[in-house]
Each structure stands twice: as C-alpha cells, then as structure tokens.
Backbone as a ProteinNet text record, in pm:
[ID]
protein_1_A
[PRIMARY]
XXXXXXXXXXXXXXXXXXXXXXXXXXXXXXXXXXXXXXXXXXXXXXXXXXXXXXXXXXXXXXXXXXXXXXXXXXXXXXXXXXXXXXXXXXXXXXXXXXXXXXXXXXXXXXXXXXXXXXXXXXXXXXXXXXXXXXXXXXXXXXXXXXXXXXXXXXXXXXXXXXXXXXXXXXXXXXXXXXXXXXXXXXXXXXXX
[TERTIARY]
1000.7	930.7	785.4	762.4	562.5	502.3	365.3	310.3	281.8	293.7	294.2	373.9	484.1	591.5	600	568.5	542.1	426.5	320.4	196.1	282.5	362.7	428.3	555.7	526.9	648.6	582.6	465	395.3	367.8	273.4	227.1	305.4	466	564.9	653.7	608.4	638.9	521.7	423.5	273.6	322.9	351.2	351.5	481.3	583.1	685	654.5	596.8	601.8	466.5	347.6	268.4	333.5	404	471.7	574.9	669.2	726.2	616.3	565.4	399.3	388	337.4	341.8	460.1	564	714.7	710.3	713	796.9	706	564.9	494.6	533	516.4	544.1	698.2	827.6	943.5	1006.8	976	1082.4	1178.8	1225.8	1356.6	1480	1526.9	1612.2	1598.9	1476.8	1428.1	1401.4	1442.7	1371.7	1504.8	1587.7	1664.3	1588	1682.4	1590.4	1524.8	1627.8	1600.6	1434.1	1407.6	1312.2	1171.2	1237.6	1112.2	1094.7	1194.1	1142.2	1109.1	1137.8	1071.9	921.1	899.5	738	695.8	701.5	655.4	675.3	726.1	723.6	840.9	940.7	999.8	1179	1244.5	1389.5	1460.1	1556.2	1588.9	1669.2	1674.9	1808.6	1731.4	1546.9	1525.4	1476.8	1520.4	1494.2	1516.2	1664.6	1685.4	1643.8	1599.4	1497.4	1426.4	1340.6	1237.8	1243	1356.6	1413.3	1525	1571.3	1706.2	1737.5	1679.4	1769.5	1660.2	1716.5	1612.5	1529.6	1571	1561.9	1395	1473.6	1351.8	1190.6	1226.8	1147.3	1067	1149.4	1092.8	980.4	1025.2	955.1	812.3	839	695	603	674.5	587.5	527.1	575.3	523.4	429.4	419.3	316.5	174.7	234.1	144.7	76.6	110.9	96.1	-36.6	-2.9	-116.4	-228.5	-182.2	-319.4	-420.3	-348.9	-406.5	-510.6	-439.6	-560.3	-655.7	-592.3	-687.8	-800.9	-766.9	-887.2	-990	-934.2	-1020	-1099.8	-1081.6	-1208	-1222.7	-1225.1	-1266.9	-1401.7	-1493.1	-1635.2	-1670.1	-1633.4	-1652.3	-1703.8	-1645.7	-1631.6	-1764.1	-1895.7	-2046	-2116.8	-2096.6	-2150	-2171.2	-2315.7	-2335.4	-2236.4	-2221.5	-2109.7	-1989.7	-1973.9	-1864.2	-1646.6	-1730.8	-1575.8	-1612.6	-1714	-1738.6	-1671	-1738.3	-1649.1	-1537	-1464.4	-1300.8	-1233.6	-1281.6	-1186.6	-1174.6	-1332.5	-1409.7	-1273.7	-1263.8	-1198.4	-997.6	-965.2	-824.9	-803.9	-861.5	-794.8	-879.7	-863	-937.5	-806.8	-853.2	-759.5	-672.4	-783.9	-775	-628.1	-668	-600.9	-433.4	-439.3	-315.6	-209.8	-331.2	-216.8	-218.4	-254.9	-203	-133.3	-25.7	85.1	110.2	150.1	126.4	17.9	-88	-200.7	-268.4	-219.6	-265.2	-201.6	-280.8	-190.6	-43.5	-6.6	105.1	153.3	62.6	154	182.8	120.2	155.9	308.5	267.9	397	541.1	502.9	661.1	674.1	590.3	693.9	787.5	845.9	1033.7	1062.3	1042.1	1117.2	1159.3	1008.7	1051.4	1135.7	1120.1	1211.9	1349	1375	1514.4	1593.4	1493.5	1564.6	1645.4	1716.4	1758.6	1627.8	1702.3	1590.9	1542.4	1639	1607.3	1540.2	1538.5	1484.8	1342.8	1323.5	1196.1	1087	1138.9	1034.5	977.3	1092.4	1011	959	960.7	899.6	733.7	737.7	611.5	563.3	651.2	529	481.9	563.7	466	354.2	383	275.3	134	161.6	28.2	-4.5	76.1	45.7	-52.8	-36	-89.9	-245	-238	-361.6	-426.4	-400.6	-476.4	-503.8	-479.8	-511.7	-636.2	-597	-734.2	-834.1	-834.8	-931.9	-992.5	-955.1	-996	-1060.5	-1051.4	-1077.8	-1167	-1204.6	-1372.2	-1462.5	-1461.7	-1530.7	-1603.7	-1745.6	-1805.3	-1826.1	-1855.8	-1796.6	-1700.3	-1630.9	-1563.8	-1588.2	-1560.4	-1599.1	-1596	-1648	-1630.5	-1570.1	-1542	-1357	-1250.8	-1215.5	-1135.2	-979.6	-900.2	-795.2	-809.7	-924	-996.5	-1009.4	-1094.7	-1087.2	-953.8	-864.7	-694.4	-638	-649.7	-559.2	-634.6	-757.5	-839.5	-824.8	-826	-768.5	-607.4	-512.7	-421.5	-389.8	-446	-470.7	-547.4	-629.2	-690.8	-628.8	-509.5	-441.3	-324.8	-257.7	-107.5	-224.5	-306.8	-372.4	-344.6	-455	-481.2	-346.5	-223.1	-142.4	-80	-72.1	32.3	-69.3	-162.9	-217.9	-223.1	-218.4	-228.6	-33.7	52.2	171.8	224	139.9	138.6	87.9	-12.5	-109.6	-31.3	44.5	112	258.8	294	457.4	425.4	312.3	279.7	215.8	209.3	137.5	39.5	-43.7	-145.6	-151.6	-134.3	-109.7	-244.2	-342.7	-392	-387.2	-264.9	-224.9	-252.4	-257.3	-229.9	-370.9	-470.2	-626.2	-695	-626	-700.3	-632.2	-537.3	-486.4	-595	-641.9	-716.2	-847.2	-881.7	-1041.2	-1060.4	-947	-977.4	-953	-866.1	-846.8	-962.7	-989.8	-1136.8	-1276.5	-1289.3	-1402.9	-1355.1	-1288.5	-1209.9	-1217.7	-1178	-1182.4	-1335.8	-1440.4	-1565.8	-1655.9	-1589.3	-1714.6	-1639.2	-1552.1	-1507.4	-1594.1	-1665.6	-1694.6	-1879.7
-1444.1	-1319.7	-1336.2	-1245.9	-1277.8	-1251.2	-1247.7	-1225.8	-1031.9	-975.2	-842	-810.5	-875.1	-822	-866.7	-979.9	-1047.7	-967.5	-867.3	-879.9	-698.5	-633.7	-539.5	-514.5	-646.6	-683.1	-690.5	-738.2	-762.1	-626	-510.8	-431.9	-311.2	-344.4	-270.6	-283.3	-420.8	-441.9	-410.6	-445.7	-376	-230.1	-160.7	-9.7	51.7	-63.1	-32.4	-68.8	-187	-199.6	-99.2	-114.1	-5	157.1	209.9	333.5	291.9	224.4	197.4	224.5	85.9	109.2	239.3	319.4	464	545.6	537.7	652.2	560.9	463.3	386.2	431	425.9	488.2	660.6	743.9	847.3	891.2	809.2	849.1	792.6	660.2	589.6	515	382.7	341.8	401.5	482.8	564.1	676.7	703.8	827.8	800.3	679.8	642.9	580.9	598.7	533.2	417.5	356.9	296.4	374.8	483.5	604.8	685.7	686.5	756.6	661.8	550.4	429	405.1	445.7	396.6	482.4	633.2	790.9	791.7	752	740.5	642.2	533.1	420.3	463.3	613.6	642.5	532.3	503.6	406	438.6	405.2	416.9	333.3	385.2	287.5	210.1	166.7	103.4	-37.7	-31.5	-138.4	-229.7	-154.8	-200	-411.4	-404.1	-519.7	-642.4	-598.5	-742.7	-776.5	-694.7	-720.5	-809.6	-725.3	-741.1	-749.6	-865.7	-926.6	-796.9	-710	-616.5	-507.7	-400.4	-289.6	-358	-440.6	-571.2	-580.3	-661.3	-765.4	-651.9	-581.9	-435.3	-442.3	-410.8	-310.2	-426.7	-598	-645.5	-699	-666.8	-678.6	-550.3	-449.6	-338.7	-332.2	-388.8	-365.4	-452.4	-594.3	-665.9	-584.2	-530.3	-490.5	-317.3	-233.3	-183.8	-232	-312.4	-402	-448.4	-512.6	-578.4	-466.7	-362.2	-254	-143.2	-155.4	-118.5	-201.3	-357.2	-437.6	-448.5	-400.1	-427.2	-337.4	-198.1	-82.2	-117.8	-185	-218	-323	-418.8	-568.4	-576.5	-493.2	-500.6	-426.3	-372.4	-345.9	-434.5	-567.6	-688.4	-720.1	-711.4	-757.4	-675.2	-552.3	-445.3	-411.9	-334.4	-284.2	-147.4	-120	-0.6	-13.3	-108	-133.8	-67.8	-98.1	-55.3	91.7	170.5	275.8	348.6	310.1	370.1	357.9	253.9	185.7	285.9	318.9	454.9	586.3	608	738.8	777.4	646.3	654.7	665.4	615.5	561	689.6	748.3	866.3	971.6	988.5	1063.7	1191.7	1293.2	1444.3	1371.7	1362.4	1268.5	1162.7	1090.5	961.5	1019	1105.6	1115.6	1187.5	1311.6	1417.6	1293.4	1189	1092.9	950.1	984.1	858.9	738.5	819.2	741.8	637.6	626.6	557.2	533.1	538.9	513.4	375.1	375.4	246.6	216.1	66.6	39.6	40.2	-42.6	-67.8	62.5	198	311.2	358.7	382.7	414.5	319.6	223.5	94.4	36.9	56	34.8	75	170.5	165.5	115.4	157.4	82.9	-95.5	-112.4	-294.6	-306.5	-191.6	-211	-213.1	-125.9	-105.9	-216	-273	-401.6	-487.1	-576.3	-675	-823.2	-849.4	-977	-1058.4	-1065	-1155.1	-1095.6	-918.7	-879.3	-893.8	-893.1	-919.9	-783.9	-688.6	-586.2	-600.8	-704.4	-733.3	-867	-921.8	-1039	-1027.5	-902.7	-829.1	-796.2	-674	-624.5	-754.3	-861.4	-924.1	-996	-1006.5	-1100.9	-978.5	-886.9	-788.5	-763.3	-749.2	-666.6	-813.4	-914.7	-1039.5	-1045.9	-992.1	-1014.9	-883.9	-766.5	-653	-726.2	-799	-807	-911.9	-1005.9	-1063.3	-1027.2	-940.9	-837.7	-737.1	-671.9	-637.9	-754.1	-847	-978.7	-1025.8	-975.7	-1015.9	-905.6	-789.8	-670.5	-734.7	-689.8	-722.8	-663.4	-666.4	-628.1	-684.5	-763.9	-787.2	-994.4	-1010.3	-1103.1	-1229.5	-1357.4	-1465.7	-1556.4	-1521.8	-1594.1	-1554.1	-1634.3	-1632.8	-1552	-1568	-1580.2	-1411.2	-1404.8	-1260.4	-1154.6	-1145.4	-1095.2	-1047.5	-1146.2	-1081.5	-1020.6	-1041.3	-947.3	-819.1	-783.3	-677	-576	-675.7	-612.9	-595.5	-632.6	-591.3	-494	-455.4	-310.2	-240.6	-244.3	-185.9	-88.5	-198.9	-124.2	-81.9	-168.3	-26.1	107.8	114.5	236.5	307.9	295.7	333.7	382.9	317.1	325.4	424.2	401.8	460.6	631.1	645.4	784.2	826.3	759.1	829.1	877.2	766	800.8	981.3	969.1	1088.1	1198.1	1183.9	1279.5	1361	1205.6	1302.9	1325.2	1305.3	1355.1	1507.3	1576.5	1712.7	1734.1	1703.1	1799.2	1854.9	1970	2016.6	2116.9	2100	2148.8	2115.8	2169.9	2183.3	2056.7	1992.9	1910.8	1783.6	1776.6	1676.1	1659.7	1765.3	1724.6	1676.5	1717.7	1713.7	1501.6	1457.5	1345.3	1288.2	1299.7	1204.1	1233.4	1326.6	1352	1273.9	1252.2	1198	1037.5	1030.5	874.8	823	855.2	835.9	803.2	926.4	915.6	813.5	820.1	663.4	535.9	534.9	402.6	350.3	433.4	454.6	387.7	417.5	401.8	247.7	201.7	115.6	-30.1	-69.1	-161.3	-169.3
3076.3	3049.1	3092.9	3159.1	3206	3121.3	3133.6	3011.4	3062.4	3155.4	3088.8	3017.6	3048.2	2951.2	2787	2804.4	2679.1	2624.3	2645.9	2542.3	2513.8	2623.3	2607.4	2560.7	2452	2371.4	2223.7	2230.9	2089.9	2050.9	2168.4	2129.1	2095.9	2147.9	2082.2	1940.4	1926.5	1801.5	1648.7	1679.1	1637	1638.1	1690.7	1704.5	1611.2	1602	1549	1387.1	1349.4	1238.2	1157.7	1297.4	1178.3	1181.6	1203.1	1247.8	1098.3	1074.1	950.2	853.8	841.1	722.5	661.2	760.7	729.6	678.3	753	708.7	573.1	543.2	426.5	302.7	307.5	219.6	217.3	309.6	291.8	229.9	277.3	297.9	180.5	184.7	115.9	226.1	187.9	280.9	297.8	214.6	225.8	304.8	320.8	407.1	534.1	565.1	730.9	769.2	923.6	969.7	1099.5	1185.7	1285.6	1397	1397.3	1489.3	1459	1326	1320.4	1324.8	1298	1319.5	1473	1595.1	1678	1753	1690.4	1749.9	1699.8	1600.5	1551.2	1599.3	1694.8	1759.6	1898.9	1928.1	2081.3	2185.4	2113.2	2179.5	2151.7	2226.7	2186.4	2101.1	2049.3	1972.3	1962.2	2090.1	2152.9	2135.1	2139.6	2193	2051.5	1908.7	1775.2	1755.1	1805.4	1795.8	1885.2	1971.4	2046.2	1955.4	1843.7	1787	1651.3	1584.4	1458.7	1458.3	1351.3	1321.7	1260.8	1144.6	1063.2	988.9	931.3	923.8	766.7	709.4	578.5	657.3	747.6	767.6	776.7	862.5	894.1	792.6	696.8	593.7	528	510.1	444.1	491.4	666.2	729	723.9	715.6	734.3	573.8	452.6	304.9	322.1	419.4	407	463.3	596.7	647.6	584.9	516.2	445.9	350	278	204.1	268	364.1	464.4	523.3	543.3	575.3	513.4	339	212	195.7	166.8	107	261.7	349.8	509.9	482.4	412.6	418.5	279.3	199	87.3	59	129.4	125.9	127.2	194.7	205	67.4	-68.4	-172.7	-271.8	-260.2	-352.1	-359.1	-279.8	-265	-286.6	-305.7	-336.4	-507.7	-543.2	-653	-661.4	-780.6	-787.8	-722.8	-695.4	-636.8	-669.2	-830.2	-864.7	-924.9	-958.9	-947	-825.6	-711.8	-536.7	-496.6	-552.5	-587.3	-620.2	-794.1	-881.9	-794.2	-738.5	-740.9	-604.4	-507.7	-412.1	-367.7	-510.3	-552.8	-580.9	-719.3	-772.5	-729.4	-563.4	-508.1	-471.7	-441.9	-382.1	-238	-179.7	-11.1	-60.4	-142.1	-128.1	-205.5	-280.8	-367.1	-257.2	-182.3	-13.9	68.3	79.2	200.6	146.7	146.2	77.3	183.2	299.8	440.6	444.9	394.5	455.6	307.7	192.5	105.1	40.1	-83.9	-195.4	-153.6	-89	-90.9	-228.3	-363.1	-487.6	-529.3	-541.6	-541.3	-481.3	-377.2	-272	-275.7	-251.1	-264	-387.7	-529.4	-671.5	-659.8	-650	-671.7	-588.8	-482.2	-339.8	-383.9	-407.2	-457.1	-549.7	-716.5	-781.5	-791.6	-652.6	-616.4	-517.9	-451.5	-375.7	-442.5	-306	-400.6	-451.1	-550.4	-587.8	-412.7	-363.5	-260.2	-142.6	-146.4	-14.5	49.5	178.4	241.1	147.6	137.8	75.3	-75.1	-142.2	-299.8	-284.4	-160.7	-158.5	-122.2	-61.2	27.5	-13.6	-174.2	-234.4	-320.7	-383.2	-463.5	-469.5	-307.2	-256.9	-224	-201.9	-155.6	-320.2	-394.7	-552.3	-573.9	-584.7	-611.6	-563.9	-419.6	-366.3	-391.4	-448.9	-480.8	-596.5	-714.8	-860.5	-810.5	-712	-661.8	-611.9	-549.1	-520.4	-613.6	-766.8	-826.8	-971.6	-944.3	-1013.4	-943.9	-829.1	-739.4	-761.1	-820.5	-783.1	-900.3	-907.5	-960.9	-1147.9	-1226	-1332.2	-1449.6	-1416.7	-1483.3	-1539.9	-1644.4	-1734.7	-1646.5	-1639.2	-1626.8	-1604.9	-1748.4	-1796.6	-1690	-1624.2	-1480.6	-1573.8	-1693.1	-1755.4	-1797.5	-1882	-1917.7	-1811.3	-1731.9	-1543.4	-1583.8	-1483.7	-1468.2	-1558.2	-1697.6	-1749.5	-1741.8	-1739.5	-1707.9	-1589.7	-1486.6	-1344.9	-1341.4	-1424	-1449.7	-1512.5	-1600	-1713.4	-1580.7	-1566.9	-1448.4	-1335.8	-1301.2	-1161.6	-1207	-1298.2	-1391.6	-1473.1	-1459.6	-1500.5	-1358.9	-1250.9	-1141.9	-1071.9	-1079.8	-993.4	-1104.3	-1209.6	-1300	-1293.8	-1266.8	-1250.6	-1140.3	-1010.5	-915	-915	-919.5	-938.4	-1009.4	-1087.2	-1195.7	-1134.2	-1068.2	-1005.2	-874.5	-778	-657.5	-681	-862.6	-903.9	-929.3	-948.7	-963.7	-902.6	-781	-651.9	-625.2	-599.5	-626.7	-729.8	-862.7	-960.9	-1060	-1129.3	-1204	-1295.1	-1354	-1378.2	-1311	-1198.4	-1136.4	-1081.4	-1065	-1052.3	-1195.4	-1318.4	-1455.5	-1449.4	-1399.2	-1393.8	-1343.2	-1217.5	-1158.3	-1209.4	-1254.2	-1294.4	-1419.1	-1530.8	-1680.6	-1651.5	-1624.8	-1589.1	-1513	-1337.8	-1308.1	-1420.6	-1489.3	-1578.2	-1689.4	-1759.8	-1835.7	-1772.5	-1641.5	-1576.9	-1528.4	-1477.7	-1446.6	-1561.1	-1664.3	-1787	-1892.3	-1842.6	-1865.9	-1827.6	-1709.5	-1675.5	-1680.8
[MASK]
++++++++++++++++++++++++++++++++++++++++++++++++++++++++++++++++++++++++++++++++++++++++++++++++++++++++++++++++++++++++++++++++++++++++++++++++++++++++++++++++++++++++++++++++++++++++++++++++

C-alpha cells in the first residue's frame, strides 16, 4: 500500500469513527446501522470492513473518542479562576442540552453503556472516559485538598450535572426543561 493510500486510509477511518461519535450520541446504537455510519463519513459501505473487525469494535472507539473530544473542549478550564462557574454555566447550557451530537458523552452513552454487554468495547470506553471526566472535575479549582474528599465531590457533582441535563433534554424545549437547567445551574454555582 503507498503511503497515499495508506494516509487515505487513516483519514477514512478518522472520518468514519468521528461521524459515529456524533450519530451514537445523537441516535443511540440501535439507531445507527453501518450503512448510515458510512453515508455520514461520505464513504460506501462496502468499504466498513477494511477498517473494522465489527460494528462492537466501532462503537467502542467512537465512545472513546466522543470523550476525548469533550474533555479537549475544556481542558484549558482546570487553570482558570471561575473555572467551574463556566463548566455549569456551560454544561446546563440551552446550546449544550439541543446538541446531543457534540455534547456530554457520559450524558448521551449512559444507557448505551448500561445496556452493553459487560465485556463490550463501548462499556469499556465509557468507563474509561467517565473516569477521566471525574479527573478533570477533581482538578478544577475549588474543590478540597483532601485528594479522597475532591472525588466523592466531583462525583456528586457530575451524577448531578448529567442526571439534569438528562432531565432537561427528556422534556425538550418545554418550560420544564429550561426551569431544570436554570435551578440546578444556580445550586451547582453556589456550591463551590
């Protein structure tokens, strides 16, 4: 294989798995076949299996990459004053609850993971990204010392966060579902 072909092998696989990333947050795995993963990657889908052993494996790279992809967009938060002020203000935002696609993986793929099997690449993916979000809210500044104290904090923290935005885009743009993110926000805000 030359290397055009070879780097036009990576960048089709890049295209395929962040193109999943997205449907799988928006859709669900049940909602996406290979066909529609390789129509949203602009590619046929004949050519799925050069890439990938199985739509498994797929799913458990695209949950990684999913994660890598949030935790990229607020990594520069952690050094910052107000930091977890802009976090909430930004999590249980309008923006963030209408875009599932490009938002919170632990949001979007909790069931999905809960529904796997124990052994699949996607609950292996989310635990490892859920792991490194609790580390990342265990760096923001704010929170206690005590390394033991921290985590269970940033753990209450993000089953809040997730468990309201969850709530927020199960009722849609409903009155309800803005009074969700506005009380929790101001609760979580005045917490630290």
């Amino acid at each position: 294989m030359g290397r055009s072909s070879r780097a036009d092998a990576a960048l089709h696989r890049e295209q395929i798995v962040t193109a999943t990333a997205q449907l799988l947050r928006e859709r669900g795995s049940a909602g996406i076949s290979v066909q529609d993963v390789m129509g949203a990657a602009g590619l046929s889908h004949g050519g799925f299996y050069k890439h990938f052993a199985s739509k498994d494996e797929l799913l458990g790279i695209a949950t990684e990459t999913a994660f890598q992809s949030v935790l990229a967009r607020i990594a520069d938060l952690t050094d910052r004053e107000g930091a977890w002020d802009e976090f909430v203000g930004e999590y249980l935002s309008v923006d963030h609850r209408d875009s599932p696609g490009t938002g919170c993986a632990n949001t979007a793929l909790a069931t999905e993971s809960a529904r796997a099997a124990d052994d699949a690449p996607l609950r292996a993916a989310y635990a490892a990204g859920l792991e490194r979000m609790i580390e990342f809210l265990v760096g923001l500044k704010g929170l206690p010392d005590d390394q033991e104290v921290a985590r269970r904090r940033a753990l209450v923290d993000l089953a809040t966060l997730v468990g309201a935005l969850t709530m927020a885009r199960a009722t849609g743009r409903t009155p309800l579902s803005g009074e969700i993110l506005e009380t929790v926000r101001d609760e979580l805000a005045s917490r630290r």
